[in-house]
C-alpha positions as MATLAB code, in Angstrom:
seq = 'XXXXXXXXXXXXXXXXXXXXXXXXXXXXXXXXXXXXXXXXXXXXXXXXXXXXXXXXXXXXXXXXXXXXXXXXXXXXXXXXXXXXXXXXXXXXXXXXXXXXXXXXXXXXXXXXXXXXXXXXXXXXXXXXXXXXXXXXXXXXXXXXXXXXXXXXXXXXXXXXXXXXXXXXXXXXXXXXXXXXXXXXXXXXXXXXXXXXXXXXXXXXXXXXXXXXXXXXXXXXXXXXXXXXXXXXXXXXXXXXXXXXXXXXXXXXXXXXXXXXXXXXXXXXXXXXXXXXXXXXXXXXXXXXXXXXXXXXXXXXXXXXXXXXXXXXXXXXXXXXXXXXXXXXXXXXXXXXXXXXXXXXXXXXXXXXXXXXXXXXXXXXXXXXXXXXXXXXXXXXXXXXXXXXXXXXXXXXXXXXXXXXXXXXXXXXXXXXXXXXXXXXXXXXXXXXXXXXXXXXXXXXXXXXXXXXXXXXXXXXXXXXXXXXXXXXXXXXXXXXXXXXXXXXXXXXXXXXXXXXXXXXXXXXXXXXXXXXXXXXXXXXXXXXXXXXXXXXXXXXXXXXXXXXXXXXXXXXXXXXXXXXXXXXXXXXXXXXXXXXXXXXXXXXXXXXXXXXXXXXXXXX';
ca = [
      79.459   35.563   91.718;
      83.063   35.085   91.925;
      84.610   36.148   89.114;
      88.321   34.218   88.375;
      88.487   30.520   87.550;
      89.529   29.741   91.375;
      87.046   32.043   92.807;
      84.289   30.356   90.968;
      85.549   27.064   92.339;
      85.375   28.170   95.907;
      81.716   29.658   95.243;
      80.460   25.755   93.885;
      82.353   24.577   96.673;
      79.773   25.761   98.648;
      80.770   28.947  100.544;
      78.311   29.936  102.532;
      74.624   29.857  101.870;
      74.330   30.409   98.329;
      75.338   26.885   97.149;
      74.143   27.219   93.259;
      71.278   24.713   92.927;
      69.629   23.164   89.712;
      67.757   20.011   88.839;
      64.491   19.033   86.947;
      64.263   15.514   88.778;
      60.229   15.592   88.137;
      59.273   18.589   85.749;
      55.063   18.606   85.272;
      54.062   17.239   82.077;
      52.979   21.407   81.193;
      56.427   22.290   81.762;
      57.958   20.557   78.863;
      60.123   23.617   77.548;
      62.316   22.894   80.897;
      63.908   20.303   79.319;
      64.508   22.780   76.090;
      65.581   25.182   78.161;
      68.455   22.984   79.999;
      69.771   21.519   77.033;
      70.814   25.550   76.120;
      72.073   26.162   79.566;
      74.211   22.977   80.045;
      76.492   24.057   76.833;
      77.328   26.745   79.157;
      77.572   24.504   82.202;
      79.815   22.122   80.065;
      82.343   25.015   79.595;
      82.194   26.269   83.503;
      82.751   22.888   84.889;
      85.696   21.980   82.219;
      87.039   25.012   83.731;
      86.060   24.486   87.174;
      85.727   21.151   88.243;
      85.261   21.638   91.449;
      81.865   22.856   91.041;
      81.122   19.986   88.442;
      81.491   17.442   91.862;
      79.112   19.562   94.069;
      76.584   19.053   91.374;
      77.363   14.965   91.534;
      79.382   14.650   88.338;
      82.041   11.875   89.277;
      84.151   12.130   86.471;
      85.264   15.784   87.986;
      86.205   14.256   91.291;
      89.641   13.673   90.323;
      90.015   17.082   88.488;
      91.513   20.297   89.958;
      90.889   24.408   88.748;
      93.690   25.309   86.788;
      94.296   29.154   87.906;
      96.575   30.267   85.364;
      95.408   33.193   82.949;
      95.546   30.958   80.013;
      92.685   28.721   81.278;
      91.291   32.119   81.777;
      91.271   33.222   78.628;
      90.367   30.058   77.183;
      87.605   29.712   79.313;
      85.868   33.257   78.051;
      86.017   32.535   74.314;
      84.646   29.051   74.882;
      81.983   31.089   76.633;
      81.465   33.862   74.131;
      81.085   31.163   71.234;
      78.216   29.802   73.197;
      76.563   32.882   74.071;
      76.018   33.717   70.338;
      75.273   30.650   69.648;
      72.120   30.782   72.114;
      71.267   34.400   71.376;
      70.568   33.188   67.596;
      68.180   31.118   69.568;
      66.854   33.349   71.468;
      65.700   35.207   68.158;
      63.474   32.269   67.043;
      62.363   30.648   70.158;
      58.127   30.392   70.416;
      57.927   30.015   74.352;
      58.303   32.436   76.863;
      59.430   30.767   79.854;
      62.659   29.425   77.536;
      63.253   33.117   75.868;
      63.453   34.475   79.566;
      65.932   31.959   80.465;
      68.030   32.741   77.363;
      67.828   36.659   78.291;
      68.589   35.352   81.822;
      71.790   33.732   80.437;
      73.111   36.473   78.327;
      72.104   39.126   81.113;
      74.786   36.883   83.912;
      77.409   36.325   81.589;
      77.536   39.744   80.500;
      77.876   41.604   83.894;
      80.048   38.517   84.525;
      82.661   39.477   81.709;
      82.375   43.174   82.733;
      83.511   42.002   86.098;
      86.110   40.463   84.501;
      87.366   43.021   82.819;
      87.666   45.793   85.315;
      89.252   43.211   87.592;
      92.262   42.445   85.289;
      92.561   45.626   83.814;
      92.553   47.334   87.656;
      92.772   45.601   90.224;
      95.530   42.784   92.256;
      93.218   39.912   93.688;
      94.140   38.342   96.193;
      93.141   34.413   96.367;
      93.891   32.411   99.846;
      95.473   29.265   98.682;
      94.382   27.390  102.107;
      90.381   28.475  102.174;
      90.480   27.401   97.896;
      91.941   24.169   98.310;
      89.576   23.225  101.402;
      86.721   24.416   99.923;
      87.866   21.835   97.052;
      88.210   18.614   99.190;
      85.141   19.644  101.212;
      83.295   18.978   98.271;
      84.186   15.113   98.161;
      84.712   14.376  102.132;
      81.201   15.290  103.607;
      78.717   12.716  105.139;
      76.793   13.186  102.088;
      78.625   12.446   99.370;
      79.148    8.278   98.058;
      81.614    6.357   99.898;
      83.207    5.688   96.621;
      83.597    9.068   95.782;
      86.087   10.042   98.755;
      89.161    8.283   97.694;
      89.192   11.093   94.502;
      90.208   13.402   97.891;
      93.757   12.031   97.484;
      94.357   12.418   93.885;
      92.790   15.925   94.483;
      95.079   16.952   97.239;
      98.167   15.398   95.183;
      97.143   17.637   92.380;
      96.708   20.994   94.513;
      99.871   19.676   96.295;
     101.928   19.882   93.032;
     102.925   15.790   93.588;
     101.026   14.768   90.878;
     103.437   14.151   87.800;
     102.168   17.217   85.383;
     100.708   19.465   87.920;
     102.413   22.794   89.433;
     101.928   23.657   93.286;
      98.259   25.595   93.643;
      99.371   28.153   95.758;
     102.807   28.564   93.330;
     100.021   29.390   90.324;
      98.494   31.966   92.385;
     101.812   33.498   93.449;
     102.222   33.809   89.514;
      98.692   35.505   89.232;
     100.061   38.055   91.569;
     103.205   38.491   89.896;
     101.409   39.174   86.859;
      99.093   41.608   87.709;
     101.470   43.378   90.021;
     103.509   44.074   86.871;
     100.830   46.139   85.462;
     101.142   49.913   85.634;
      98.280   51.804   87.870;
      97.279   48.780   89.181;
      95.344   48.905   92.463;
      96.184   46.556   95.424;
      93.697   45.044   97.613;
      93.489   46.080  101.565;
      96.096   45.360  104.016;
      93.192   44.455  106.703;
      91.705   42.116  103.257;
      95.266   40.113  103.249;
      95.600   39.932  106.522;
      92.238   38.762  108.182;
      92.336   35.842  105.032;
      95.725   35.167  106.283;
      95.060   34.746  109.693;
      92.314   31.909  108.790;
      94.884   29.700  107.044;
      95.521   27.711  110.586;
      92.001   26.841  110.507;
      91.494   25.477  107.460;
      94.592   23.549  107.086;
      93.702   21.668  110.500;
      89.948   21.367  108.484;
      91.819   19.228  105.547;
      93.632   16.840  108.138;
      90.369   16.297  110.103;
      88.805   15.409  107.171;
      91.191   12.969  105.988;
      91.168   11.102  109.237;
      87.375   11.461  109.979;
      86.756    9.324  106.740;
      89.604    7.046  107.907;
      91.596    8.013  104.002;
      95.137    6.488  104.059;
      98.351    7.787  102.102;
      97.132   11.480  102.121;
     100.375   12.794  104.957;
     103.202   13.104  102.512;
     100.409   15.210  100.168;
      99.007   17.205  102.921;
     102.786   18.256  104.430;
     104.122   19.348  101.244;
     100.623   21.419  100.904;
     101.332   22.865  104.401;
     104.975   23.746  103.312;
     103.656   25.445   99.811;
     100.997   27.044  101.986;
     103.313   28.602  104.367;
     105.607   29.698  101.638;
     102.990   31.343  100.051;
     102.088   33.134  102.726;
     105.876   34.216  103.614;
     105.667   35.346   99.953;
     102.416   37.538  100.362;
     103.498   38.939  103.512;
     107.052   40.251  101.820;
     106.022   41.563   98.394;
     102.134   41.932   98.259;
     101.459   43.097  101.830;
     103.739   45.886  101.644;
     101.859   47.278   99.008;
      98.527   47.345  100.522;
      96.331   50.213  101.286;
      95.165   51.199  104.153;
      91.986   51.317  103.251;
      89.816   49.135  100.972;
      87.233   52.047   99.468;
      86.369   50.966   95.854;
      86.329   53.287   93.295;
      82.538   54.325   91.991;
      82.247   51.845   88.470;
      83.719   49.308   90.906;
      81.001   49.863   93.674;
      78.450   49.788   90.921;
      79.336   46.834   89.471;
      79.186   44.580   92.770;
      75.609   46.175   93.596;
      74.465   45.217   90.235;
      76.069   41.258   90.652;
      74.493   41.353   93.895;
      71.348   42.174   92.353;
      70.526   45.747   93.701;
      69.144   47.627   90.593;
      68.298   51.295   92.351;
      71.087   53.908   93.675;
      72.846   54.282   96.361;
      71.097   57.328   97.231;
      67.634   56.051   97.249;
      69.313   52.606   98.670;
      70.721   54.771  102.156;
      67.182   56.973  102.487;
      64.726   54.244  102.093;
      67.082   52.055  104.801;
      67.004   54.867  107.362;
      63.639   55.130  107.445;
      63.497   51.030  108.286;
      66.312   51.438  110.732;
      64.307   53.485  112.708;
      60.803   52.095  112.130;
      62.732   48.781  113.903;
      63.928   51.114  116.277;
      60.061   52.002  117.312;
      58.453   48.681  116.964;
      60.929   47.081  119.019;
      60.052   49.493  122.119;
      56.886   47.749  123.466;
      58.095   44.528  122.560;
      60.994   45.047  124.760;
      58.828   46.157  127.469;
      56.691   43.266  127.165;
      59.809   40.956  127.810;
      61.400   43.048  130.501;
      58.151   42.779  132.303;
      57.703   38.789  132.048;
      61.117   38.079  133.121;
      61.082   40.679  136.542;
      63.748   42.505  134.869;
      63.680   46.347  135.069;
      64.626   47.625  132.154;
      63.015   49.335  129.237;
      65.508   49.998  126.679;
      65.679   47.344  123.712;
      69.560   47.407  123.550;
      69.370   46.211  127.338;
      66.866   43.747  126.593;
      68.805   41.977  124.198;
      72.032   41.752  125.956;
      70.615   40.230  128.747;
      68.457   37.445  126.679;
      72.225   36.852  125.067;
      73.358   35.973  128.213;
      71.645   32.745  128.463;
      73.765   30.964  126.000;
      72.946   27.630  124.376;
      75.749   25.015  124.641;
      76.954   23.450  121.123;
      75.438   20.049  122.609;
      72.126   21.995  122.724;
      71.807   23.463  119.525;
      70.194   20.912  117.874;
      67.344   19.565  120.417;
      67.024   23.949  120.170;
      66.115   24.239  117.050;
      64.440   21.388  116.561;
      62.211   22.140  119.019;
      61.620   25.830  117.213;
      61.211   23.772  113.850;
      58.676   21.920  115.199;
      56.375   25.124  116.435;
      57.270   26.928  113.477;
      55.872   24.411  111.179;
      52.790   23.989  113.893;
      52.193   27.398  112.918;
      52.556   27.274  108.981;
      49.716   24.686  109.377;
      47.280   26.334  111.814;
      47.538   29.656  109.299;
      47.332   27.725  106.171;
      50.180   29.592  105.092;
      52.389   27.210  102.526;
      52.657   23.894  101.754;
      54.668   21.834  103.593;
      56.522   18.513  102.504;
      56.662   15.623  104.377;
      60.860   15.023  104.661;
      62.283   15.806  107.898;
      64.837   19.051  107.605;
      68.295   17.835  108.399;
      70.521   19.782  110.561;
      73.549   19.115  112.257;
      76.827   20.956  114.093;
      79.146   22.772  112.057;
      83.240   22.158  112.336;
      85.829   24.185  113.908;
      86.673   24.944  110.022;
      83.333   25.674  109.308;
      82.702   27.508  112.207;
      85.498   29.821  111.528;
      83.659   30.868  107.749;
      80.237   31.028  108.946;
      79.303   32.139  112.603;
      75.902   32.078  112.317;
      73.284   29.023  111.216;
      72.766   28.368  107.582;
      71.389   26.781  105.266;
      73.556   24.347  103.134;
      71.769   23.066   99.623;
      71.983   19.902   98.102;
      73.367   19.093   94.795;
      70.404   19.019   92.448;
      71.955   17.962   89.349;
      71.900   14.075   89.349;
      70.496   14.268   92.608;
      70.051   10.670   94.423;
      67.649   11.833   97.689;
      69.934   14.264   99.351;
      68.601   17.134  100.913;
      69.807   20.528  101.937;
      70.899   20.465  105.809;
      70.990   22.928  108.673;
      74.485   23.632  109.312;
      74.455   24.728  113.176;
      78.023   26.930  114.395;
      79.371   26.032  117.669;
      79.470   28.344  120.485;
      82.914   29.140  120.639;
      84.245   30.133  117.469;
      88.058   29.584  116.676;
      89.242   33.824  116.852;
      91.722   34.655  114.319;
      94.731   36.888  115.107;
      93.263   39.674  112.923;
      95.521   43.426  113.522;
      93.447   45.909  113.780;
      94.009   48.372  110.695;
      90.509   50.340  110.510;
      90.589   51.804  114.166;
      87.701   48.987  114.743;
      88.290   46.075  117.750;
      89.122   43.292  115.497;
      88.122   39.296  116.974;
      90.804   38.631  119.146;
      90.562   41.718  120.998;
      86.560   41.627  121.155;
      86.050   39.176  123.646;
      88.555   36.867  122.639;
      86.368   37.149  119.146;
      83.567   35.102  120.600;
      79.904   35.329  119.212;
      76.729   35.178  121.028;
      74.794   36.510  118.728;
      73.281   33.285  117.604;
      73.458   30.701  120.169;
      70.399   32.298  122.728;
      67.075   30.938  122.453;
      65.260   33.980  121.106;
      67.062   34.029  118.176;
      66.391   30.389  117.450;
      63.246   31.528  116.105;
      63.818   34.313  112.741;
      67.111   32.149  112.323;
      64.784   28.635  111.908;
      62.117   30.747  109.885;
      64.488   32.264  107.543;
      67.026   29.388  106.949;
      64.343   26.070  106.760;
      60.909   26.276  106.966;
      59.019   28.204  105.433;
      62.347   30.373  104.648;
      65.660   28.251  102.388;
      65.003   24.746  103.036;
      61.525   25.154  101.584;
      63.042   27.032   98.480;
      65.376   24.502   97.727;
      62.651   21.740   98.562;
      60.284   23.104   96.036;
      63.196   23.301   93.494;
      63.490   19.280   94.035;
      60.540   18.569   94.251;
      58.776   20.543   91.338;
      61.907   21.232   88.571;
      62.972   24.287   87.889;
      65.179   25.064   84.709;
      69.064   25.410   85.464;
      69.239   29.313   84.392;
      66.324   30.259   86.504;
      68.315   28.938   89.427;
      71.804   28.462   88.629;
      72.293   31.543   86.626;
      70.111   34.018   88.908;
      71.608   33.266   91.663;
      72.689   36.451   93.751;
      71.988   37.531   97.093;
      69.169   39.583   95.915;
      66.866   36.312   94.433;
      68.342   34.292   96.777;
      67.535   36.014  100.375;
      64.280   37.530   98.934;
      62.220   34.209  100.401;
      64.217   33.746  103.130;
      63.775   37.171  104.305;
      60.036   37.329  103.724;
      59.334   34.158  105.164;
      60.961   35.402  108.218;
      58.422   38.140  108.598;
      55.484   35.701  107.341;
      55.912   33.567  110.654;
      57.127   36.830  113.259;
      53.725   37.729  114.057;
      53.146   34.473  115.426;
      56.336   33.817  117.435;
      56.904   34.720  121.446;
      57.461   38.381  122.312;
      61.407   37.071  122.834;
      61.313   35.631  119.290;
      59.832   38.918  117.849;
      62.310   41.169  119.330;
      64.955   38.807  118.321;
      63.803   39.301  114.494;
      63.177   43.023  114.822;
      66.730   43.096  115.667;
      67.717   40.919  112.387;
      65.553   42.948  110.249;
      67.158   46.469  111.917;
      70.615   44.892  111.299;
      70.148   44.305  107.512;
      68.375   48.067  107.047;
      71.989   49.381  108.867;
      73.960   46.885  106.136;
      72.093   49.182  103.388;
      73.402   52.610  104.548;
      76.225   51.460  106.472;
      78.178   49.640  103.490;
      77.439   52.338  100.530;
      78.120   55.167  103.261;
      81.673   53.930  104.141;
      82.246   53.560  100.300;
      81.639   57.010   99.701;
      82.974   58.153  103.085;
      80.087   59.454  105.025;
      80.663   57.523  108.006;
      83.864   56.184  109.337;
      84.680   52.432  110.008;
      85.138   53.309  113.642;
      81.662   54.960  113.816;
      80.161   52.170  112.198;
      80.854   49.958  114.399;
      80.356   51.737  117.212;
      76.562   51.757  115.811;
      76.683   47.956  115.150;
      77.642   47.678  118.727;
      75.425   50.080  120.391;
      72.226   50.121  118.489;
      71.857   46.919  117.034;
      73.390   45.540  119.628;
      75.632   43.053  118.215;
      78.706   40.821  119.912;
      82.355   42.893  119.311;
      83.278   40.250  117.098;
      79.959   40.052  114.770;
      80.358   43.953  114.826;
      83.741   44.063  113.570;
      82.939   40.943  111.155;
      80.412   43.093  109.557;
      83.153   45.873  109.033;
      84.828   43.268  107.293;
      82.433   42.478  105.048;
      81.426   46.356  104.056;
      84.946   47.597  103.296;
      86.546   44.882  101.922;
      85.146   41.203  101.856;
      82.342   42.173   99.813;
      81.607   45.117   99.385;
      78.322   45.836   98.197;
      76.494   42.360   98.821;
      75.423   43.575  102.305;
      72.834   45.775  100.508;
      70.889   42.801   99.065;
      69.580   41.529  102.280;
      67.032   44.657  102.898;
      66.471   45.494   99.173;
      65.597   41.725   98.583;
      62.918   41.940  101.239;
      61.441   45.522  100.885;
      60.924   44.377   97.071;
      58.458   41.165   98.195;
      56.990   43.130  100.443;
      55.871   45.299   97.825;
      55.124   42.819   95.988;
      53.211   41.216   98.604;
      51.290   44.427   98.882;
      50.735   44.918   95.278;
      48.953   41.384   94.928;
      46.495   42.003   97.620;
      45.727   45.302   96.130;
      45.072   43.359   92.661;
      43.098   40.523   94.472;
      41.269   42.405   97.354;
      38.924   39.602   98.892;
      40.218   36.645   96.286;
      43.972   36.585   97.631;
      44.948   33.583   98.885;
      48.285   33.773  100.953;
      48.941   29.828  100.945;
      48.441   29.601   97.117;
      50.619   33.042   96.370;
      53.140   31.476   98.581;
      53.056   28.265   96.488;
      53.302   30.450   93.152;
      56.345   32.309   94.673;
      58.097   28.902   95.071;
      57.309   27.423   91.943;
      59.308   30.098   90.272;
      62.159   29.436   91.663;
      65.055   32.210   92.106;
      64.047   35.072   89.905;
      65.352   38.446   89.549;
      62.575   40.933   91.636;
      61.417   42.027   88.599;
      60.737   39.139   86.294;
      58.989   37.417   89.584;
      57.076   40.551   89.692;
      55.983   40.150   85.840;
      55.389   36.603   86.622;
      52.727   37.072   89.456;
      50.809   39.974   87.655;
      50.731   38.695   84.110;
      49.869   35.437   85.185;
      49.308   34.264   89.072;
      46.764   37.518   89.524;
      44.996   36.818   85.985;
      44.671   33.303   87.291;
      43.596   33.959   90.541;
      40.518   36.542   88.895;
      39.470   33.757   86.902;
];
C-alpha cells in the first residue's frame, strides 16, 4: 500500500492487479455481522476517500468524480488525525464486540493502519519521494474514461483535468504541489534521496502517458478538454525540467534500502518470516524447478523434431512463435475454454455461469503492465460489472531508460520488446492464474457471496492477494500440455529467483549485473522483462517481489496440512469453495479459519 495521499490515489486508480475490491451485494442471511462489520470500516473509508477521491470513483461513488487528491502535507496531516480518532474509536469496539468474524475485522483494521502510519513515518522523517506527476494524473482520469464506467460519469474527466491542470479557479497546478513536496523534504537534514535509475526510468514513461490522457479524451469523443490538457503538458514538462536540475543531481547511484526500511516493505507486502529463511527456502524451489522442468523439456523437444535437451533452449524457441496482438484474444479464449473443461471434469471448484471478459490493453497500459492481468471491478455500489482480462500488445512502447546499474536497460534489450507473454505455451499458467480458477474467480466469489470491506479492502497485499492466484495455477498444471507445463515451471522458478534475488541485492550478496545475467540465462526471460525485474528489486518496490513465492509455499502447506487433518474425507472442490468464501485473508488467519472451522466441519 502506497503510503502518501497521491500514492494512495494512484493505487485505487487501479495500478496493476491489485485493484482494492469490496462489496456485500448479497451477504447469506448467517452472515449478518457483515453488515456490522462495514458500518465500522466505512468511517475509515469515509476519511480515505475525503482524502483521496480518486479512489472514492473506482469504487462508483459519483459525487467524487469531480474531486481531485490534494498532495500538500497539510491534507496529510489532516488526513492521519481524522484517522487516529477513528481507530480508537473502533478499538473501544473491538473490546465489547460478541462475534468473531467482526472482532477479526476490527484487529484487521488496526493491524493495516498501524504498519500504515509506521510507513509513514519513516518516509517523512527519511526519505525524498519521488511522485511522477504524468503516471498520477492518468491513473486519475483513467478512473472515469474506461468502457465501463456510466456515460454520464465521463464529462467529470474535464473538471478533473482542469483541477490537476491548475485552471480551475481555487486549485494550484498538480505537478507544482509535488514540486513543493520535494522542496520540503529536501530541506530536511540527513535526508535520503531516491535512485537516479528510480527518477529516471519514471521519467522516461511520461511520453506515454500523456499521449494515454489525449487518447482518452478523443476515444470518448469529450469536447473542451485541449486548452486543459496543453497547460498540463506545459506543467508536466516543467516539472520534469525541475526534477532533472535540482532532484536528479542528488540521486544515488544505487537504490539499497536501509534494514528497518527493507523490513517494513516485507511486512506491507505481507511476508512475516526473515530474509534468511525467505533466500534458503527459495533456493531450494529454484532448483527443484530447475529438475522438474528437465523431462518436460525433453518431452517437448521430442514432439516438435527439435534436438535439444536443455530447458533454457526449449523455451526460447517456443518464444519464437509469437502471437500477434489481433490474436491474443481468440488465444486465450480458446485456453479459457479448456481450462474451465478441466475444472469440471476434476470437480475441482465451482464455477459461475458469467462469461470472463477480456480485452487488449493500450499503448499506455501496455507501457505499465507487460504481461496479462487481471483488472477488478468496483464492488462498492456495484451495478453488474465484472473484473476483465486486460491482454498487453506485442510490441510494447520502450522507454529511453540510461542504464545506471551496469544492467541492459529496454531500449538497448531488443529495442525493449517482450516475448515473454505473447507465445502460446504461456497462455496457459497466465489464464489459470489471472481468471479461472486463479483472480477472476476470487473476485467473482467476492460478488457473488459478500465479503466484509476489511477482509478485502484492508488485507489487501501481494501476499493475500497472489496466494489464490498462485495456487490455482498449480491446481490446473498437472492437467495442461507438456508446452503449458514447462511454461508454468518457468513462472513458478521465476517467482522462487524474485525471493532470493530481491533481499540478496538489498543486502549485497549478488550484484544487479549478476542478477540479471541469471534472469536472462536461467529463467530464461526477454532482456527487457530481465532488466524490468531489476527495476522492480532495487528500486520500484523493493521487497513486494518476495510475496509471490511466500504467498504460494504458505497454501501449499496449507493444502497439505488439510489433507493430513481429513485423510479419506477431504474434498478438494468443497476446500476450494471454503478458500473463496473467505475472501483475502492474511496466511495465517485463513489458516485459523480452515482448521478451527472448515476441518471441524468437514469431520462432522
Amino acid at each position: 500500500m502506497h503510503r502518501t495521499a497521491v500514492l494512495l490515489m494512484m493505487l485505487a486508480a487501479g495500478l496493476g492487479a491489485a485493484n482494492p475490491v469490496l462489496m456485500a451485494q448479497a451477504p447469506a442471511p448467517d452472515r449478518s455481522w457483515i453488515d456490522r462489520s462495514n458500518q465500522y470500516t466505512q468511517m475509515l473509508l469515509d476519511v480515505q476517500m475525503k482524502h483521496s477521491p480518486e479512489s472514492g470513483s473506482t469504487q462508483g461513488l459519483t459525487k467524487f468524480d469531480p474531486m481531485i487528491t490534494d498532495a500538500s502535507r497539510a491534507d496529510e496531516i489532516a488526513q492521519r488525525k481524522e484517522l487516529e480518532g477513528v481507530l480508537a474509536q473502533l478499538k473501544r469496539i473491538e473490546a465489547k464486540e460478541k462475534n468473531r468474524d467482526v472482532r477479526e475485522d476490527l484487529e484487521l483494521l488496526q493491524r493495516a493502519f498501524n504498519l500504515q502510519f509506521r510507513e509513514d513515518d519513516y518516509q517523512l522523517n527519511h526519505k525524498v519521494q519521488f511522485v511522477d506527476a504524468s503516471q498520477a494524473v492518468y491513473s486519475g482520469l483513467r478512473v472515469l474514461l474506461d468502457d465501463n464506467v456510466a456515460r454520464d460519469r465521463r464529462a467529470a474527466a474535464l473538471v478533473r483535468l482542469r483541477k490537476y491542470a491548475g485552471v480551475e479557479p481555487g486549485f494550484k497546478p498538480f505537478a507544482e504541489i509535488l514540486k513543493q513536496r520535494l522542496m520540503e523534504q529536501m530541506a530536511k537534514p540527513g535526508i535520503v534521496y531516491p535512485s537516479a535509475i528510480e527518477i529516471e526510468s519514471q521519467l522516461a514513461r511520461d511520453k506515454s502517458y500523456l499521449d494515454g490522457i489525449s487518447a482518452l479524451f478523443r476515444k470518448y469523443q469529450m469536447t473542451g478538454w485541449e486548452d486543459a490538457y496543453a497547460k498540463l503538458r506545459e506543467e508536466v514538462g516543467d516539472y520534469e525540467t525541475w526534477v532533472r536540475s535540482k532532484l536528479l543531481v542528488k540521486a544515488l547511484s544505487s537504490s539499497q534500502p536501509q534494514p528497518e526500511e527493507y523490513a517494513l516493505a516485507l511486512e506491507s507486502y505481507g511476508v512475516t518470516i526473515p530474509p534468511a529463511q525467505l533466500e534458503a527456502e527459495a533456493h531450494a524451489a529454484f532448483t527443484q524447478c530447475q529438475a522438474e522442468m528437465v523431462p518436460l523439456a525433453a518431452q517437448v523437444a521430442k514432439a516438435h523434431g527439435w534436438g535439444l535437451s536443455d530447458y533454457r533452449n526449449v523455451l526460447q524457441e517456443l518464444k519464437k512463435t509469437q502471437t500477434a496482438s489481433d490474436a491474443m484474444l481468440p488465444l486465450y479464449e480458446a485456453r479459457l475454454k479448456a481450462i474451465e473443461e478441466i475444472i469440471a471434469a476434476k470437480n475441482l471448484v465451482t464455477l459461475p455461469d458469467a462469461p470472463v471478459a477480456m480485452r487488449m490493453a493500450s499503448e499506455a497500459e501496455t507501457a505499465q503492465a507487460p504481461s496479462p492481468h487481471m483488472s477488478a471491478p468496483p464492488f462498492l455500489l456495484n451495478s453488474g460489472q465484472r473484473g476483465e482480462l486486460v491482454l498487453p500488445l506485442n510490441k510494447r512502447p520502450a522507454a529511453a531508460v540510461p542504464s545506471l546499474t551496469g544492467v541492459p536497460t529496454e531500449t538497448s534489450s531488443a529495442n525493449g520488446q517482450f516475448d515473454d507473454f505473447t507465445f502460446d505455451a504461456v497462455a496457459w499458467p497466465e489464464t489459470a492464474l489471472e481468471t479461472r480458477p486463479g483472480h477472476e474467480l476470487q473476485f467473482d466469489a467476492m460478488v457473488e457471496h459478500g465479503m466484509s470491506v476489511a477482509r478485502v479492502l484492508y488485507s489487501l497485499n501481494s501476499t493475500d492477494l497472489e496466494g489464490w492466484g498462485l495456487y490455482a495455477e498449480w491446481m490446473v498444471q498437472p492437467y495442461e500440455p507438456a508446452e503449458g507445463q514447462l511454461a508454468t515451471l518457468q513462472l513458478r522458478m521465476l517467482d522462487a529467483a524474485r525471493a532470493f534475488l530481491d533481499p540478496e541485492l538489498q543486502s549485497g550478496k549478488i550484484t544487479a549485473k549478476d542478477a540479471y545475467k541469471l534472469l536472462l540465462e536461467d529463467v530464461a526471460l526477454s532482456p527487457a522483462y530481465a532488466s524490468e525485474e531489476i527495476e522492480r528489486f532495487t528500486h520500484r518496490q523493493p521487497g513486494q517481489a518476495t510475496s509471490y513465492f511466500y504467498s504460494y509455499t504458505t497454501m501449499l502447506q496449507l493444502r497439505k496440512d488439510t489433507e493430513g487433518a481429513l485423510g479419506a474425507k477431504f474434498d478438494a472442490k468443497r476446500f476450494h469453495n471454503f478458500l473463496l468464501s473467505q475472501g483475502m485473508l492474511p496466511p495465517e488467519m485463513l489458516r485459523k479459519a480452515v482448521m478451527e472451522v472448515f476441518v471441524p466441519g468437514e469431520k462432522r
